[in-house]
N, C-alpha and C positions, 0 to 999 in steps of 0.2 A: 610180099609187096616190093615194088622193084622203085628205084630212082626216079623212073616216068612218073611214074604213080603221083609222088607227091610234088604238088604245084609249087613253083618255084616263090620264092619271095618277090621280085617283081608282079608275076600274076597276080597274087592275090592282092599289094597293091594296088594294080589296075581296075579290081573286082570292083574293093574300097571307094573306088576314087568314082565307077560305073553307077554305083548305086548310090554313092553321095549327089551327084550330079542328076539323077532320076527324083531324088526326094526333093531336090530343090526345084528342080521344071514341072515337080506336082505341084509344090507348095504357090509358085508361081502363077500356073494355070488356076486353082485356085482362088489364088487372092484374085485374078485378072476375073474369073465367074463371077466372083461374089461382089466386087466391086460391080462390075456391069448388069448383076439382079439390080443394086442397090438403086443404079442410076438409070435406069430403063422405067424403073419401074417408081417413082419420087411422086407421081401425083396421085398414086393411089393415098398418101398423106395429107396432101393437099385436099383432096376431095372429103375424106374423112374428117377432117378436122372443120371443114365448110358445113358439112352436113348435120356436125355435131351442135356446131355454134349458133345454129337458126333454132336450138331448141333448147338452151343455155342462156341462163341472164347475164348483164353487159359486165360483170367484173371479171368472170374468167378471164384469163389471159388466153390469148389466143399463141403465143410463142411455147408457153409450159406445153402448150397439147401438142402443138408440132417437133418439140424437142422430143416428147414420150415415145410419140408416134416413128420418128427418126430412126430414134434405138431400138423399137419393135423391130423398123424392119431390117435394118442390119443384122441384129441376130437371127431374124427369122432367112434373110440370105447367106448365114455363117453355117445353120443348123438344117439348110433344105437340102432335102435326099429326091433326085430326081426320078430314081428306080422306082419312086411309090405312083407313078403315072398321076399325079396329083398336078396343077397346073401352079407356076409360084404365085400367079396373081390371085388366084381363089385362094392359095394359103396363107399369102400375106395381108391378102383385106380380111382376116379373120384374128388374125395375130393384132393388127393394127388397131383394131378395134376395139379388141380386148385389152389393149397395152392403154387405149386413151381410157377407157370405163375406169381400168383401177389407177388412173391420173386422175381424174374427177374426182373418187372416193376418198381419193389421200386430200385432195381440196378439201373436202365439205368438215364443215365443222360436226355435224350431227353426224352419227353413229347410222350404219345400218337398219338397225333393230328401230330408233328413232324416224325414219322417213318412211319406214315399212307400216308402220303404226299411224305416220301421218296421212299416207295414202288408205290407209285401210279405212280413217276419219271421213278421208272426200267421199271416198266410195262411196259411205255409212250415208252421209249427209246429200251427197244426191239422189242415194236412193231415197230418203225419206222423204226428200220436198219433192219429187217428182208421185211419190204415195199419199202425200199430204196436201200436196198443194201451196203448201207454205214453207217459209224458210223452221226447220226444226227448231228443237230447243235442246241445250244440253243436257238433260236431262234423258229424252228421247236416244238422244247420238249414244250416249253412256250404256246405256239398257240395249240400245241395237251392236254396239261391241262387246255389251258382257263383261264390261269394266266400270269402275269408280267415278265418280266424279272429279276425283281427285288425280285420279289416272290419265283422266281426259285431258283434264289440265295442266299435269304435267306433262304431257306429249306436245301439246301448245306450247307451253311456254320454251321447251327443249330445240321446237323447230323455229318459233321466233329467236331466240338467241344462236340459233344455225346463224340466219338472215344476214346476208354482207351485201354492203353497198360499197362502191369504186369511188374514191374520193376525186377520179380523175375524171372521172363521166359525168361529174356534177358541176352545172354553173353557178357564176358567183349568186344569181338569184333563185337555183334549185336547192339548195339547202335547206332554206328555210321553209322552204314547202312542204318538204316530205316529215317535219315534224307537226303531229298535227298539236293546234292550239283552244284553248278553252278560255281565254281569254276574249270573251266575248264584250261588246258595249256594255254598259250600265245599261244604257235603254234596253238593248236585245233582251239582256239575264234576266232585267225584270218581266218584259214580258213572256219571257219562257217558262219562269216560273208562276207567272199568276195564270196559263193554260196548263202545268201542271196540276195547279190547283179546281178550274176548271175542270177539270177530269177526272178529277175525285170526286167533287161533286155531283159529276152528273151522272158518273155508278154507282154515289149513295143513293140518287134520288129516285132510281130507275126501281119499277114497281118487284114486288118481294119476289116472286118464280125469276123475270127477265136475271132481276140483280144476282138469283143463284144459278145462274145459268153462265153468267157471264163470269162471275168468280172464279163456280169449278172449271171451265172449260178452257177459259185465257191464262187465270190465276193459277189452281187448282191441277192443270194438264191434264184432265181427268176426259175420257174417251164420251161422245155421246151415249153411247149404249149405255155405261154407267151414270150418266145424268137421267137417261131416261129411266132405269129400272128406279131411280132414286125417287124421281116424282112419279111415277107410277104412268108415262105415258111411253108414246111411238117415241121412237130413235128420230123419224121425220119431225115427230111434232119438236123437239128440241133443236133438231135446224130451223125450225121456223121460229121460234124464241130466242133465239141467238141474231136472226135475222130482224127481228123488230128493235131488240135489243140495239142493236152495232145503226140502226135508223135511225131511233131516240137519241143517241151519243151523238151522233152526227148532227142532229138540232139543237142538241144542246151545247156543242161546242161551237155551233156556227152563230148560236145566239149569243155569244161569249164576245163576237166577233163580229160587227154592225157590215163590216164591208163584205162578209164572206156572206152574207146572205143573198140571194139574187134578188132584183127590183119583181115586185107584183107584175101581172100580164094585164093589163086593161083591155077588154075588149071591149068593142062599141056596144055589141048588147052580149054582156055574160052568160053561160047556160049555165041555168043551176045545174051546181055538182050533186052528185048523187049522195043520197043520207050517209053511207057508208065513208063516201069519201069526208065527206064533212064531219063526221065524228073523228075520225083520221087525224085529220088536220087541227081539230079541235083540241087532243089530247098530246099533238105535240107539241102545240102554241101552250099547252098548261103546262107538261115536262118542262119545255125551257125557261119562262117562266120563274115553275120552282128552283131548275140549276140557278138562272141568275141570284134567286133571292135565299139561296140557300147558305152562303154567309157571305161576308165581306173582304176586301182586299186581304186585309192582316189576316185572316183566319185561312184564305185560298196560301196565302204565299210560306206558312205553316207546315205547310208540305214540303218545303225543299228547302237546303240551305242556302247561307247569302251567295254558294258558288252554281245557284241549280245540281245538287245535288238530293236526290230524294231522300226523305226523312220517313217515311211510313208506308206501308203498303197501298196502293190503290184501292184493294176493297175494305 
C-alpha cells in the first residue's frame, strides 16, 4: 500500500463534515414532511371529534378529545412510512379514532367488563318487551342473562354511579329538576294511598279462578301455559280470564272514583240490551259495589305507609 492509498487527514475531514451535513437536510426535510402531514391534514380531527360528540352526552369535554386526537396525529405523521402505498389520510383517520375511543375510556368511570354487561341488559330487555309485549320484569331480565338477581343489580347500580352530570350545563333552575322528589301534597299522598288501598281490594274481591289468575300471572310471573295446566283448561281460556279480570278492576277502581266513570247515554227511546249484555253489566255494578263496601278508609289506607309506601302484598 503506497502513500496515495491512504486518504489524507483533510479528506476525511471533509467526508466528516459531507455526511454531517446530509444527516442534518434529512432530519430537516423530515421535520418540514411531518410538520406539513400534521397541517394539511388538522380537520380530519375536527371532523372526528364532531362526529363523535353528536353521540356523547353534554359533560364530555370537547377540548380533551381534540387534545388526544392532536397527539394521535402527530405521531401518527412522525411514524408514517409512505413506501407502504397506504394513503396518510386513510391512516390517520384510523389512528385518530382509535386515540379518541381510549380518551373516552380513560373518562368513564365504569369499567369495560361494566357497560358490556350493561348493554348486554338493554339488549336482554328489548328483546323481551318486544316478545312480551310489555315492559319485563327483573326477574325475566335475570333468567334471560343467566345471572342473579343480585347480579343484575349490581350491574345497575355500577352504571348508575358511572352517570356524570356537567355542573356547567346546568341552570340555576335545572338542578333541582333532575333530582327526583317524593315529597308529594298531603292531599296528593293521601289520595294515592287510599287507590292503593282500592286495589287491594278490588283483587281480593275478584271471583276465586279470576283472583288466581291474576295473582300467578301479574304477581306470581308464572307463563299462561302453567296457569292453564294448573286449572286444567286451554292456555286461550286463561287469556280470556285475565281479560275479564284486568275489566272487573277497571270498574272497580273507577267506582272508587265518581268522576272517572263516564255520564249514562240517554237515548230517546233505548233498545233493550241484550240478556247477555245485561247480566254483564249487572255483575260489574255488583263487583264494585262489593270493592267499595269491602272496608273502609282506615283499613284501605293499611296498605301503605304515612310516605305511600306499600306495606303488603296486593294479593
Amino acid at each position: 500500500m503506497t502513500a496515495a492509498d491512504i486518504p489524507s487527514e483533510r479528506a476525511t475531514h471533509e467526508t466528516s463534515e459531507t455526511l454531517d451535513d446530509a444527516v442534518e437536510d434529512s432530519a430537516e426535510i423530515e421535520a418540514v414532511d411531518t410538520e406539513a402531514l400534521v397541517r394539511d391534514n388538522l380537520a380530519l380531527v375536527g371532523h372526528a371529534v364532531r362526529e363523535l360528540l353528536t353521540r356523547l352526552p353534554a359533560h364530555v369535554n370537547r377540548d380533551d378529545l381534540v387534545s388526544a386526537g392532536m397527539l394521535a396525529l402527530v405521531l401518527t405523521a412522525r411514524s408514517f412510512d409512505p413506501s407502504r402505498g397506504v394513503p396518510f389520510a386513510r391512516f390517520a383517520a384510523i389512528r385518530v379514532k382509535g386515540a379518541l375511543t381510549d380518551e373516552l375510556r380513560s373518562m368513564d368511570w365504569a369499567s369495560r367488563a361494566v357497560r358490556g354487561k350493561a348493554r348486554e341488559a338493554d339488549t336482554v330487555r328489548n328483546e323481551l318487551t318486544s316478545a312480551l309485549r310489555r315492559t319485563p320484569t327483573r326477574i325475566e331480565v335475570a333468567q334471560a342473562m343467566g345471572v342473579s338477581l343480585t347480579q343484575l343489580d349490581s350491574v345497575d347500580a355500577d352504571v348508575q354511579r358511572a352517570s356524570v352530570l356537567s355542573l356547567h350545563a346546568l341552570t340555576p333552575d335545572a338542578g333541582a329538576e333532575l333530582v327526583p322528589s317524593r315529597n308529594d301534597g298531603p292531599e296528593a299522598l293521601l289520595m294515592h294511598r287510599e287507590q292503593v288501598g282500592y286495589l287491594h281490594d278490588a283483587i281480593e274481591v275478584l271471583p276465586q279462578r279470576l283472583h288466581l289468575v291474576v295473582e300467578q300471572y301479574f304477581f306470581g310471573q308464572r307463563k299462561m301455559a302453567d296457569i292453564a295446566t294448573e286449572l286444567g283448561v286451554t292456555e286461550s281460556r286463561v287469556s280470556q280470564l285475565r281479560s275479564e279480570a284486568l275489566v272487573l278492576l277497571r270498574a272497580g277502581m273507577h267506582a272508587s272514583d265518581p268522576a272517572q266513570v263516564p255520564p249514562p247515554v240517554r237515548d230517546p227511546v233505548p233498545a233493550p240490551a241484550p240478556a247477555t249484555r245485561r247480566r254483564a253489566a249487572a255483575a260489574r255494578d255488583a263487583y264494585a259495589c262489593a270493592v267499595l263496601a269491602h272496608s273502609n278508609l282506615s283499613q284501605r289506607l293499611q296498605a301503605t305507609s304515612v310516605l305511600g309506601e306499600p306495606l303488603r302484598a296486593a294479593v
